[in-house]
LOPAVO-37723 format. One record per residue (C-alpha): x, y, z. Coordinates in steps of 0.5 Angstrom, whole numbers, plus 500, padded with zeros to 3 digits. Layout:
// residues N
- X Y Z
...
***
This chain:
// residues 232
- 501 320 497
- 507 322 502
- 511 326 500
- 519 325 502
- 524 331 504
- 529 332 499
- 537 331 501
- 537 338 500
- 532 340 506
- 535 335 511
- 542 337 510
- 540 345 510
- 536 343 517
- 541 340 520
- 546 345 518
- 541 351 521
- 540 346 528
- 548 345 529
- 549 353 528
- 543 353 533
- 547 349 538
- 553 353 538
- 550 359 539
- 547 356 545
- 552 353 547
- 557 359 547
- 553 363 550
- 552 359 555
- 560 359 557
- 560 367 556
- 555 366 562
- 559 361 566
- 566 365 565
- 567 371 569
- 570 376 567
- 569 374 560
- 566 378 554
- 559 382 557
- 561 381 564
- 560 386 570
- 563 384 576
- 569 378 577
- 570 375 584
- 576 378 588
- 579 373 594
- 580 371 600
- 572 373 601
- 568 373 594
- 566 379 594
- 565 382 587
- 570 387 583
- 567 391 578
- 569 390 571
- 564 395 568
- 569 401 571
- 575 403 566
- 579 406 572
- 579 399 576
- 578 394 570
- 582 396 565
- 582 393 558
- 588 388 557
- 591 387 551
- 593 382 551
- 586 379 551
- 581 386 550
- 577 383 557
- 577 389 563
- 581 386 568
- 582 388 575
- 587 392 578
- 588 388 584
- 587 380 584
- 584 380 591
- 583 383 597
- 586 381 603
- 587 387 608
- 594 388 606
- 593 390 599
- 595 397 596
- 590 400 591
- 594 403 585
- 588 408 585
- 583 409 590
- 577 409 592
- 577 401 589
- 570 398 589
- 567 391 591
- 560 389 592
- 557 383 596
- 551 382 593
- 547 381 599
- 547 388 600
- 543 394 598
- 550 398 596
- 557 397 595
- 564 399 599
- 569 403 596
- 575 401 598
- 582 406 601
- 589 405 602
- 591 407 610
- 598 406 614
- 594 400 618
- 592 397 611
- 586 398 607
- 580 400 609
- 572 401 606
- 567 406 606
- 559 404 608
- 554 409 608
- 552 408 615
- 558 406 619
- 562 410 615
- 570 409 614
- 574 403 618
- 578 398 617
- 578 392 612
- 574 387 611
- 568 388 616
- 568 382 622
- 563 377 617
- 567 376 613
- 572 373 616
- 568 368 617
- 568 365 611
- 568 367 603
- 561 369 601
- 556 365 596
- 554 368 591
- 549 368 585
- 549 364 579
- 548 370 575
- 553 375 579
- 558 376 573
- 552 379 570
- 549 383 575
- 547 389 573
- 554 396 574
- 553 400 580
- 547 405 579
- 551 413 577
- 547 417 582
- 550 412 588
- 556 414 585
- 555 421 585
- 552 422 592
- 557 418 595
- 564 418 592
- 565 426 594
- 563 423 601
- 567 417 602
- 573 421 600
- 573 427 604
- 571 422 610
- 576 419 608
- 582 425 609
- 579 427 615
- 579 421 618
- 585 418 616
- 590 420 621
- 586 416 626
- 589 411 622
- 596 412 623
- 601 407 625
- 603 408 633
- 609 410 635
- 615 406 635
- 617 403 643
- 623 408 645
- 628 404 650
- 630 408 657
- 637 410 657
- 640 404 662
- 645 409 667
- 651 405 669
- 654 408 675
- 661 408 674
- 666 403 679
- 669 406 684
- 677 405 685
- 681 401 689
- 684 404 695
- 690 406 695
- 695 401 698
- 699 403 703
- 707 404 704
- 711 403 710
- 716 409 710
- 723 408 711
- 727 414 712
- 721 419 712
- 713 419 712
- 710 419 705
- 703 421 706
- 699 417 700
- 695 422 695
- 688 421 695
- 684 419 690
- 682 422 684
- 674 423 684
- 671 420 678
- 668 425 673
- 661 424 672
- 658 421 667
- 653 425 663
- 647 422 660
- 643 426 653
- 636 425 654
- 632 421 648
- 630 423 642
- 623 424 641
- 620 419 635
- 618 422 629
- 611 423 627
- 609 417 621
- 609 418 614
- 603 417 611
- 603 415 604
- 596 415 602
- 596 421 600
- 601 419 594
- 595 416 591
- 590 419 588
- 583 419 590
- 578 418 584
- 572 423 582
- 565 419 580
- 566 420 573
- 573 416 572
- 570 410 576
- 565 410 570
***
């Protein structure tokens, strides 16, 4: 005897796989779109590296979509942080790069060659390849954080006058020596001897030394520079 499925058990079987279906296919589309909803970490240009959007301080809610969006939108060497330190990551390596403002544009903190200007010199070869996965990849761990924030930012106010703008060239005054009169032209006397007067000699000119350049500004220092607790 066969026994066939009520109208009832097919429609119910197929509404329970088209509700399957859309799950599937919105979590799918979650995972593919960085930057949206659960996503850690959005990928910056020129160079690809990753922007954390687990961080309040450097991705903040947009209201407008309720997603954490980026300060910057890239992060080309002449970029100028809102806050500092920013943060990227390529994911290649062990540890990410905190990121500072510097009169001779933005520079990056790495634990083991410490503080020096953006990007580092493989990077200009080319935006890196990332991961599938990479806006999933899991936030920077709090104890990296911990340990190496207070480093990087008192490294980086010591080390900052070294990036100071060089002074401005100075042009040397340019003497001109002053031209010397016409002799005199000289008279035929008539009835008595006229001696001619002499000349008057020309009055020196005297020449003020330069001004010294003054010392550059540097307005890093108008930024302020974040604890570990506001970047997480």
């Amino acid at each position: 005897m066969v026994i066939k499925p009520s109208t009832k058990s097919l429609l119910a079987g197929a509404w329970l796989l088209i509700i399957f279906m859309v799950i599937l296919g919105f979590s799918s589309m979650v995972q593919a779109v960085p930057g949206g909803s659960g996503a850690n970490w959005a990928a910056l240009p020129p160079y690809n590296t990753l922007w954390p959007l687990w961080s309040p301080a450097l991705s903040p809610i947009n209201p407008a979509t309720g997603l954490p969006t980026p300060i910057v939108s890239n992060l080309a060497p002449s970029t100028v942080l809102p806050v500092q330190p920013g943060l990227t990551w390529d994911p290649a390596k062990l540890y990410p790069w905190l990121l500072y403002n510097t009169p001779l544009g933005m520079a990056y903190y790495d634990p083991l060659f410490g503080i020096n200007l953006w990007p580092p010199s493989y990077l200009t070869l080319g935006p890196i390849s990332l991961p599938p996965n990479y806006a999933n990849l899991p936030p920077t761990s709090t104890i990296w954080l911990n340990t190496y924030v207070p480093i990087a930012n008192a490294l980086y106010l010591k080390s900052l006058p070294k990036f100071a703008l060089p002074p401005a060239p100075t042009t040397a005054p340019s003497f001109i020596p002053p031209v010397p009169p016409s002799p005199p032209v000289p008279v035929i006397p008539t009835t008595a001897l006229t001696v001619p007067a002499p000349p008057v000699p020309p009055v020196p000119t005297t020449t003020l030394p330069p001004v010294p350049p003054t010392a550059p500004t540097l307005p890093a220092t108008t930024v302020p520079l974040l604890t570990p607790s506001a970047i997480i």
